[in-house]
N, C-alpha and C positions, 0 to 999 in steps of 0.2 A: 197701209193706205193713208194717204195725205190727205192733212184736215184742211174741209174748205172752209173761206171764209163765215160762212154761215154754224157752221159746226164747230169752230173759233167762238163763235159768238154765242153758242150753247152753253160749249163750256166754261166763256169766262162768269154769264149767267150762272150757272152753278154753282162758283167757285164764292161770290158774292153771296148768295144763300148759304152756304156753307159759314161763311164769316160770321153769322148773324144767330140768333140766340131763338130758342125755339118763338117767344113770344114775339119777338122781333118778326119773323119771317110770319107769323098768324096776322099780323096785323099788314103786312102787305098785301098779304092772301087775301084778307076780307075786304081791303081795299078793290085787289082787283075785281074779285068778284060781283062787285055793286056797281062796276061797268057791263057786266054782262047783261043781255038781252034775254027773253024768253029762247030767243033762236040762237042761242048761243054763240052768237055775233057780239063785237062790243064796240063801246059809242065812243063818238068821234067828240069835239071841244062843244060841239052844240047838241050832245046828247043823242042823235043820231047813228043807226047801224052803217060800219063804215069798213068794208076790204082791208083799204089801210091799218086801222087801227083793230080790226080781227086779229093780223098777224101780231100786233104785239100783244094782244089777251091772247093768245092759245100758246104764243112760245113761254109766258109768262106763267099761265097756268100750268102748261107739262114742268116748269124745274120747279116749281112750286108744290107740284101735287094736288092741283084744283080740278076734281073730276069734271070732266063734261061729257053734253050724250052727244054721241057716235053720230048716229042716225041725225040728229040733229044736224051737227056740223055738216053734214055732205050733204043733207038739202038746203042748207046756206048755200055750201058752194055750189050745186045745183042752178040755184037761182040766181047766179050771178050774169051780166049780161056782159062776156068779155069780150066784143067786138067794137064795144063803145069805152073802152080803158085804153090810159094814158099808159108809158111806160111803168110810173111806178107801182098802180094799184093793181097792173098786169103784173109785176114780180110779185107783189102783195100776195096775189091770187094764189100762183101755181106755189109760192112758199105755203100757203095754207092750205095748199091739196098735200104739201108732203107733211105736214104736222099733222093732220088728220092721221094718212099713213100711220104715222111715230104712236101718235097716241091708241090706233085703233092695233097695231105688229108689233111694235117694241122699237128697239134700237137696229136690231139687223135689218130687220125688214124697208126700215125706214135710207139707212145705207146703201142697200141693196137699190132703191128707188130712186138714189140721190146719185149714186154715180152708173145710171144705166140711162141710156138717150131716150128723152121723154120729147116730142113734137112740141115746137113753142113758135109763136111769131116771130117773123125776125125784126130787127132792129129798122128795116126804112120802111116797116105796117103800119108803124104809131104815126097819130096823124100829134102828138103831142109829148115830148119827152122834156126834161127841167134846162130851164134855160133855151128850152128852143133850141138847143144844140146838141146833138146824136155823137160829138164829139167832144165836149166838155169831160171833165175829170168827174162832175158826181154821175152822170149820164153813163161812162165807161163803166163806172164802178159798178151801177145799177144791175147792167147791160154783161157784166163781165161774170158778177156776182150769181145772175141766175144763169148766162152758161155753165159756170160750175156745177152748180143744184140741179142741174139738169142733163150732166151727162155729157156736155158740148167742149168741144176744145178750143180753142184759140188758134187758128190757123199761121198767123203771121206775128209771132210775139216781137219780134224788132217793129212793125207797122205801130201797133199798139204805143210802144214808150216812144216813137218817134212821134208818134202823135199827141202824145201828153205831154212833153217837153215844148211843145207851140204855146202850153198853159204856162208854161213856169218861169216866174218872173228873177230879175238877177238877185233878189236877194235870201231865195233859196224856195221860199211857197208858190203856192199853182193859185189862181185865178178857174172859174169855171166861166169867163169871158175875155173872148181873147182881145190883146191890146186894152185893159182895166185900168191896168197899173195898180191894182188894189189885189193884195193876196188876202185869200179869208183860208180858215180854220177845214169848213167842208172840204172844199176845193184840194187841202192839202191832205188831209185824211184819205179821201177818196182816192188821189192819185195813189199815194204810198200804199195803200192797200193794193191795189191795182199790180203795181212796180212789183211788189213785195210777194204777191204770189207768182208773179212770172218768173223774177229773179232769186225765192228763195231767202228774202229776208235778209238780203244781206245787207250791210250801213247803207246808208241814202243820206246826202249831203243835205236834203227838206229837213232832218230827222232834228237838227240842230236848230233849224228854223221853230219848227214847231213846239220844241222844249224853252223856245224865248216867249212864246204867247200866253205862260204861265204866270199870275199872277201872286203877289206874296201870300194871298188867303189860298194858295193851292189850286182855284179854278183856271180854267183856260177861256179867252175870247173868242169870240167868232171873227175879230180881226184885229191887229195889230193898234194897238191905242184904241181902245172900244174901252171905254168906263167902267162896264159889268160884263164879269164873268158868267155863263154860263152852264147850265147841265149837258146841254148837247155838247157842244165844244169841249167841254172836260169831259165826259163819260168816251166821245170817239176818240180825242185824243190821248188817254188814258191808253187804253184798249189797241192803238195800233204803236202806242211804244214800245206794250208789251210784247206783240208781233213782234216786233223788230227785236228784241230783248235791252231795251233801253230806259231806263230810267228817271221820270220826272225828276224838275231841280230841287222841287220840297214836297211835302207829304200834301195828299187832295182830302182827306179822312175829314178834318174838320168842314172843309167846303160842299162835301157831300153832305154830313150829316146836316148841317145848317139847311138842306134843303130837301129835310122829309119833313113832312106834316103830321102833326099828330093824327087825320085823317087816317095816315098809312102809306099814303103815293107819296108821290115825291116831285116840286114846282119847278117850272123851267129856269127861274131867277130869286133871287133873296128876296127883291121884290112882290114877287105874286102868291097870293093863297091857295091857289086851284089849282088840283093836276088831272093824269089822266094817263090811259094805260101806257101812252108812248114815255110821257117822262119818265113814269114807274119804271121803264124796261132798261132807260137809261141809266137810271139811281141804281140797279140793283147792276148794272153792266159797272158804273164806276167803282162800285166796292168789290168786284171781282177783278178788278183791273189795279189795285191801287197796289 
């Protein structure tokens, strides 16, 4: 059975816990944990319960080993009002009906639910997807990502890369607006993600693009000549070289570590003191990636 990209992302989570030393991984744990809610939902940058950022406390908490209650979790998702969600808190969602799953059956059960057709909206319901566009490369990926987890095929996979290639500019990255002139970091992750499970991972001529958006401290930019590297930009692009089985130009280990906190999370920039469950999911994706 072929891992989809979300179960990629399990396991590279994993494989970063595994890196890490028992007290190491307790002090992430405890971190995450102090985002959690009584309703075992967790908060978003302004401390409120947030869909979004659910999904990264409970995928965080299962490779972690942070118990949560059952019954709890599925009257969150209960009380969710999904007719008023955007595309991405809508993937948000239905990934946190299958984590539930995972955490309440185990690992087969959780399979079992991931590749059997589960009813989802389609793609022209959203009255709101990123960038305003149902065809941009993080929009696909979004889009493409929860067909996977849900059991959904891709009907026309030449439609798909022909339509991504409207994004991609001549000097090898994707743009999530078309005619930019400007490639960013998302944009090209997202595509190569995309590309990479239709086609099997094989070289992508982005792939050389992407390994030049590295920095001498090991981070990666969110665009070409950007001054400060990032955690998102390093941790996605980290994570789909590996996809691909390809190898940054120098080691990311110190630019990671530089940005965990003694808190236990871990900050979007060398700049900032404050994280939260998303960067956390990031930090622990780069060191499984590296």
């Amino acid at each position: 059975m072929r891992d989809t990209i979300s179960m990629k992302l399990l396991k590279t989570l994993q494989k970063g816990k595994k890196s890490l030393s028992r007290e190491a991984q307790s002090r992430i744990a405890d971190f995450v944990s102090s985002q959690r809610t009584d309703e075992e939902s967790f908060r978003n940058k302004s401390g409120k319960p947030d869909i979004y950022y659910t999904l990264f406390g409970w995928m965080l908490s299962y490779v972690l080993g942070i118990r949560l209650n059952k019954d709890k979790m599925t009257a969150y998702l209960a009380a969710q009002d999904i007719e008023q969600m955007d595309l991405i808190h809508y993937a948000a969602y239905i990934r946190c009906r299958q984590l539930c799953d995972l955490m309440a059956g185990g690992m087969s059960r959780f399979l079992l639910r991931s590749f059997s057709s589960l009813d989802i909206k389609q793609l022209n319901e959203f009255e709101s997807v990123p960038h305003n566009d149902p065809q941009s490369p993080y929009s696909q990926y979004v889009w493409f990502s929860l067909l996977e987890d849900t059991g959904h095929r891709i009907k026309d996979k030449e439609k798909v890369l022909q339509s991504l290639s409207r994004y991609q500019l001549s000097g090898g990255g994707f743009s999530n607006l078309l005619n930019s002139g400007v490639a960013s970091t998302n944009a090209t992750v997202a595509a190569l993600a995309v590309i990479g499970e239709l086609e099997q991972y094989k070289m992508h001529p982005s792939i050389s693009y992407l390994k030049q958006l590295q920095q001498e401290t090991g981070g990666f930019c969110a665009v070409q000549g950007s001054p400060l590297p990032d955690l998102l930009s390093t941790a996605t692009s980290l994570f789909i070289l590996r996809c691909y089985g390809s190898a940054p130009i120098c080691s990311a280990a110190s630019f990671i570590e530089a940005h965990w906190l003694d808190m236990g999370g871990f900050s979007a920039t060398i700049l900032e003191e404050s994280s939260d469950v998303e960067y956390t999911f990031y930090g622990l994706l780069a060191l499984g990636s590296v």
